[in-house]
VEXDREN-2710 file (C-alpha; in Angstrom, 1 decimal):
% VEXDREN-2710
k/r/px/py/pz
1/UNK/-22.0/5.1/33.2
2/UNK/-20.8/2.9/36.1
3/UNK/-19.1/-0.2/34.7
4/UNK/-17.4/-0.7/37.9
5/UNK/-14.8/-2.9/36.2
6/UNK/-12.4/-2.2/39.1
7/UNK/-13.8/-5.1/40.6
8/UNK/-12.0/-7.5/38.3
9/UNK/-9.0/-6.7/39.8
10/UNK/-9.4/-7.5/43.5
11/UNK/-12.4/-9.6/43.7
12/UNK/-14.6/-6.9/46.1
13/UNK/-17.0/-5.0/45.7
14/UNK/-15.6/-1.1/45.1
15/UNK/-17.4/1.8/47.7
16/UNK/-19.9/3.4/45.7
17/UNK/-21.2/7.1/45.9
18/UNK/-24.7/7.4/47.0
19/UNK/-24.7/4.2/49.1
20/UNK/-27.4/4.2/51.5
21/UNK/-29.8/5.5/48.4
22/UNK/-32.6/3.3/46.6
23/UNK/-31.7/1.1/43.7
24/UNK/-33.9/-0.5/41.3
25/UNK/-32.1/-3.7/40.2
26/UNK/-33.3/-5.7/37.3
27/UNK/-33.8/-9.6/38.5
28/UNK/-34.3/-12.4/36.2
29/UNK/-34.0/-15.2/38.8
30/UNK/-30.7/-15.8/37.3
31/UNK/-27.0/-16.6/38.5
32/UNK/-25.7/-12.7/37.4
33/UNK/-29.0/-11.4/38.3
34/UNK/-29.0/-12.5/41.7
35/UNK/-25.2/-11.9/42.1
36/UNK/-25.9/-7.8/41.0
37/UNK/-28.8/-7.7/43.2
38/UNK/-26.4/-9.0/46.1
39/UNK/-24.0/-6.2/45.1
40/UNK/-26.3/-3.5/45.4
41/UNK/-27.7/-4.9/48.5
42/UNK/-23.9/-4.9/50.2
43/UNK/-23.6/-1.3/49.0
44/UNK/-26.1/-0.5/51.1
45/UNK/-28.9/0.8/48.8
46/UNK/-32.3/0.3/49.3
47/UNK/-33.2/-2.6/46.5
48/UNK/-36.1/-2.5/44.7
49/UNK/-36.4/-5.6/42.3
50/UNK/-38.5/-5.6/39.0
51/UNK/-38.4/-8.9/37.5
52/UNK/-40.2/-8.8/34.3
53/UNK/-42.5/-12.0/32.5
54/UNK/-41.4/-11.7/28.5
55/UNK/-43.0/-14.5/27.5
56/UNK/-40.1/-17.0/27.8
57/UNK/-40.3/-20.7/27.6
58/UNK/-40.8/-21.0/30.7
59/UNK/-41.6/-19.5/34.7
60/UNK/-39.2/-21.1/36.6
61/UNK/-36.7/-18.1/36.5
62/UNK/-39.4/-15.9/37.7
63/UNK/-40.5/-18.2/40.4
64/UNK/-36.4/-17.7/41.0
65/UNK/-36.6/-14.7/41.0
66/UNK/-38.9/-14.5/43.5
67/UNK/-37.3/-16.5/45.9
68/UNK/-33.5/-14.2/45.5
69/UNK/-35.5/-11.3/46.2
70/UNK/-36.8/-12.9/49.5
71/UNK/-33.5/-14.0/50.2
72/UNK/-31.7/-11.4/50.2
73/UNK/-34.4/-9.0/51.6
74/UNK/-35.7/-6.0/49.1
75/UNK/-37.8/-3.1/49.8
76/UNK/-40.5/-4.3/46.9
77/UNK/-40.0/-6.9/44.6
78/UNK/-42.7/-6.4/41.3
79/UNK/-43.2/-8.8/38.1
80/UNK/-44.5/-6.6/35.1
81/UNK/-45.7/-8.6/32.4
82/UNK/-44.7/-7.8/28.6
83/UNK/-45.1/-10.1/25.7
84/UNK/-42.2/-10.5/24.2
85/UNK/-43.3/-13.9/22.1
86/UNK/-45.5/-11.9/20.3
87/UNK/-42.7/-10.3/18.4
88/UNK/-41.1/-14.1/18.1
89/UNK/-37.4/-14.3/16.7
90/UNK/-35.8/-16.1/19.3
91/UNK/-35.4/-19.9/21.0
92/UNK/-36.2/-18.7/24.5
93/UNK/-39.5/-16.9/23.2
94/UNK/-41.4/-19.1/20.1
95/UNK/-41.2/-22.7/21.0
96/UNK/-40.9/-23.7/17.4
97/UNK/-37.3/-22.4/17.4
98/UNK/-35.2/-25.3/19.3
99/UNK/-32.5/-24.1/22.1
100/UNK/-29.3/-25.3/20.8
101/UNK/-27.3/-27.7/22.1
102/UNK/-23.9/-27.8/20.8
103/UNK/-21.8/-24.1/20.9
104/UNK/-23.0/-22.1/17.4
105/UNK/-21.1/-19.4/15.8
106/UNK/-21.9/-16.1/15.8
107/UNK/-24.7/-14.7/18.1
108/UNK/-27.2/-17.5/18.6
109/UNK/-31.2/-17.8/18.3
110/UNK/-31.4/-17.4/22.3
111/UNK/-30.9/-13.7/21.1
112/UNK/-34.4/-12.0/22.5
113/UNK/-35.0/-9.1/19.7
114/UNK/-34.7/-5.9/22.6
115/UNK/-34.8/-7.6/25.4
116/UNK/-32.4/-5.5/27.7
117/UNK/-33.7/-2.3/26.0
118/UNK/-37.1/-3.0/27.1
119/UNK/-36.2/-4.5/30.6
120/UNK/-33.9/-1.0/31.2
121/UNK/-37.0/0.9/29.5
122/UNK/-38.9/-0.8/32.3
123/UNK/-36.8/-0.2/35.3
124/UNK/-36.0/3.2/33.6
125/UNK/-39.9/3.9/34.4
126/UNK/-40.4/2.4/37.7
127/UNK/-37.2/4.3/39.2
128/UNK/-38.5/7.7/38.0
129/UNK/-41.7/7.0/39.7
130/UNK/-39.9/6.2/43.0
131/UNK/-37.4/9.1/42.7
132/UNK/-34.6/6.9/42.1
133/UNK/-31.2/7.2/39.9
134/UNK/-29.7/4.2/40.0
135/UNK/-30.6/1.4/38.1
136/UNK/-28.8/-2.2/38.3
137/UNK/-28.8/-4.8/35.9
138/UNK/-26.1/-8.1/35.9
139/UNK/-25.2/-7.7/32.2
140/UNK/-21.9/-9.6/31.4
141/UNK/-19.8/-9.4/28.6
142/UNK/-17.0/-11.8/29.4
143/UNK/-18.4/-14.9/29.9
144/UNK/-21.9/-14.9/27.9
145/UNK/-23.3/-15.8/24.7
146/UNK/-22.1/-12.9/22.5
147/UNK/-25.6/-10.8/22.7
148/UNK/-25.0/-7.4/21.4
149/UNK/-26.8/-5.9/24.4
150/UNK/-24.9/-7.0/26.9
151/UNK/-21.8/-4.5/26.0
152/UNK/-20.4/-1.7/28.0
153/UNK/-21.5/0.2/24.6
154/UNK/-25.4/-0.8/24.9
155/UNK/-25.3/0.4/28.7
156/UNK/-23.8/3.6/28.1
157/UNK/-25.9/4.3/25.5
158/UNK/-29.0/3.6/27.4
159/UNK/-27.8/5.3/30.4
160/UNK/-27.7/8.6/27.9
161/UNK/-30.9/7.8/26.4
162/UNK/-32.1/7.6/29.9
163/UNK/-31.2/11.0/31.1
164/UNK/-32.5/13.0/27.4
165/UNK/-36.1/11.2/27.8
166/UNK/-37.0/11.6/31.4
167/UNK/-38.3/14.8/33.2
168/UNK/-35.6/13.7/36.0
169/UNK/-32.6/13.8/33.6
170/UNK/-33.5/17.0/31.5
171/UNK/-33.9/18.8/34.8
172/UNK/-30.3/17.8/35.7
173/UNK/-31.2/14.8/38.3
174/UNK/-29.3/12.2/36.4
175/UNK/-29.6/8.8/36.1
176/UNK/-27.1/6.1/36.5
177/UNK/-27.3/2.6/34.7
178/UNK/-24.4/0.1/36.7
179/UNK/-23.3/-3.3/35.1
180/UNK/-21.1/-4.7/38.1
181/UNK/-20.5/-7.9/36.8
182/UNK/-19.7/-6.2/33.0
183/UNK/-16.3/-7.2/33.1
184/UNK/-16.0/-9.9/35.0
185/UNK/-15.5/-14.1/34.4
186/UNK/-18.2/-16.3/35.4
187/UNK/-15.7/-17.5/38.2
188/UNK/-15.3/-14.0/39.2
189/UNK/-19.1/-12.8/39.8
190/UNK/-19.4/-16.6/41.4
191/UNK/-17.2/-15.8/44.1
192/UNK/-18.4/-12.3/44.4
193/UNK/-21.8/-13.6/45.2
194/UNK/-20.5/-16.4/47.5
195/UNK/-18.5/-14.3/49.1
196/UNK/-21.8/-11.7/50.3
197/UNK/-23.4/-15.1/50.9
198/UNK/-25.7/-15.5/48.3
199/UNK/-27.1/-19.0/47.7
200/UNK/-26.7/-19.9/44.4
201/UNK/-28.8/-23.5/44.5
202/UNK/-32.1/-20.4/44.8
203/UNK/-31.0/-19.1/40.9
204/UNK/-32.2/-20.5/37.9
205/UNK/-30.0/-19.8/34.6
206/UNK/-31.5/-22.7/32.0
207/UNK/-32.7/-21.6/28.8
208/UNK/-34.9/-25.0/28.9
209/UNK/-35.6/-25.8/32.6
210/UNK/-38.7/-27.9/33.4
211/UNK/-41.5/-27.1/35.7
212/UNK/-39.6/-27.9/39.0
213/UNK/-36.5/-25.8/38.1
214/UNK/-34.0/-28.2/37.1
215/UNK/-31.6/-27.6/34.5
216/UNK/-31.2/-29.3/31.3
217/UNK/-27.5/-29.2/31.6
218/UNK/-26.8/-28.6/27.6
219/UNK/-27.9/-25.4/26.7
220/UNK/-25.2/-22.5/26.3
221/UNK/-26.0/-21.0/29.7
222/UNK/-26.1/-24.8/31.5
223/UNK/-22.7/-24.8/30.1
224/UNK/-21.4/-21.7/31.0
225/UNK/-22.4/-21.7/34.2
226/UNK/-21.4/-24.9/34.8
227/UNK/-18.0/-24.1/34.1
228/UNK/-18.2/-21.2/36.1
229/UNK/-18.2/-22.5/39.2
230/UNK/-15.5/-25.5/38.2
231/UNK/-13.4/-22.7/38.0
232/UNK/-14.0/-20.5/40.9
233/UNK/-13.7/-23.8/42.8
234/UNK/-16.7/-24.2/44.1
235/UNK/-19.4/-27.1/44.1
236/UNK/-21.9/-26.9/40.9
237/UNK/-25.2/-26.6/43.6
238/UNK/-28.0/-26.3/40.4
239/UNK/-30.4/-29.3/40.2
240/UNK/-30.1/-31.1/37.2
241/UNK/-32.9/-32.8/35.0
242/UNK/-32.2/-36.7/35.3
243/UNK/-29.8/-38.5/33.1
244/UNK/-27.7/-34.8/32.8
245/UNK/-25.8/-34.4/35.4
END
């Protein structure tokens, strides 16, 4: 597994083996995202970004997502469509569940049931059909909202799983799940991306944005985010829904 913590420390981006080879990188249209997808980019690898329609509340993200990709130039960019909301369980997939508001305790009802597993699954797929190793996604699990699938353990699980149920990995051609931003603060992956000149105002991270994008400023990820760039001292450049600035 490639954590790449070592990034915490200094603030750059660490030389990776293999640069110059393709990548598939996971993109939700949001802040971390965008931010690992920029990573990869600097590397050097050839990007290939698969965001994927769960069923969430709603398609800004996606229509973020599309705009990252363009923006910070991929060799493909596809949106495969799975149904989470048919399985239900969480706020960002079954409207009846409300996002909350306030900080909860304990892992909150934005929790999608196997989200990550079936968005790795996914880009698990789609690399062995290109003849690529080296999948990205921008799992954090420093400044999030305590989902048990964004741990270093969850990745290097998956990246075992990866390499016992694929043709590639039995035949020794082994797969490589990175989580850049694992270990890192929100401040920290915000001046990472600044820094390869990512523009942030293109990302969508609300739980509950409306239909042009703009952020309801309350929800844990509003808040989070919000914070994030207070601390790494840069200006907040999300658009807000009226009245929630």
């Amino acid at each position: 597994m490639s954590l790449d913590a070592d990034q915490r420390a200094n603030g750059t981006v660490a030389s990776s083996p293999g640069a110059n080879e393709g990548a598939v990188v996971l993109l939700s249209g949001g802040l971390d995202s965008a931010t690992c997808l920029a990573l990869a980019h600097a590397e050097g690898h050839v990007c290939h970004a698969l965001s994927v329609d769960y069923g969430q509340r709603h398609r800004a993200e996606l229509d973020a997502a599309r705009r990252v990709a363009e923006s910070v130039g991929v060799a493909s960019h596809r949106v495969v469509s799975v149904d989470l909301s048919a399985i239900g369980g969480s706020a960002l997939t079954d409207s009846a569940i409300a996002v909350p508001e306030t900080p909860t305790e304990g892992i909150p009802v934005t929790y999608v049931p196997a989200r990550n597993t079936t968005l790795l699954s996914l880009a698990l797929g789609l690399a062995e059909s290109l003849d690529i190793r080296r999948i990205f996604i921008g799992a954090n699990a420093v400044d999030y909202s305590g989902y048990p699938d964004c741990r270093p353990a969850f990745i290097e699980a998956f990246e075992a799983l990866a390499n016992l149920a694929t043709r590639a990995g039995i035949e020794g051609d082994r797969f490589r799940v990175h989580a850049p931003l694992i270990a890192l603060t929100k401040a920290e992956i915000i001046r990472l991306g600044v820094a390869h000149g990512l523009d942030y105002a293109l990302t969508v991270s609300c739980y509950q944005a409306d239909a042009q994008g703009r952020a309801c400023g309350v929800c844990d990820s509003c808040r989070i985010r919000r914070a994030g760039f207070e601390a790494a001292g840069f200006a907040d450049p999300t658009r807000y829904q009226p009245g929630t600035e």
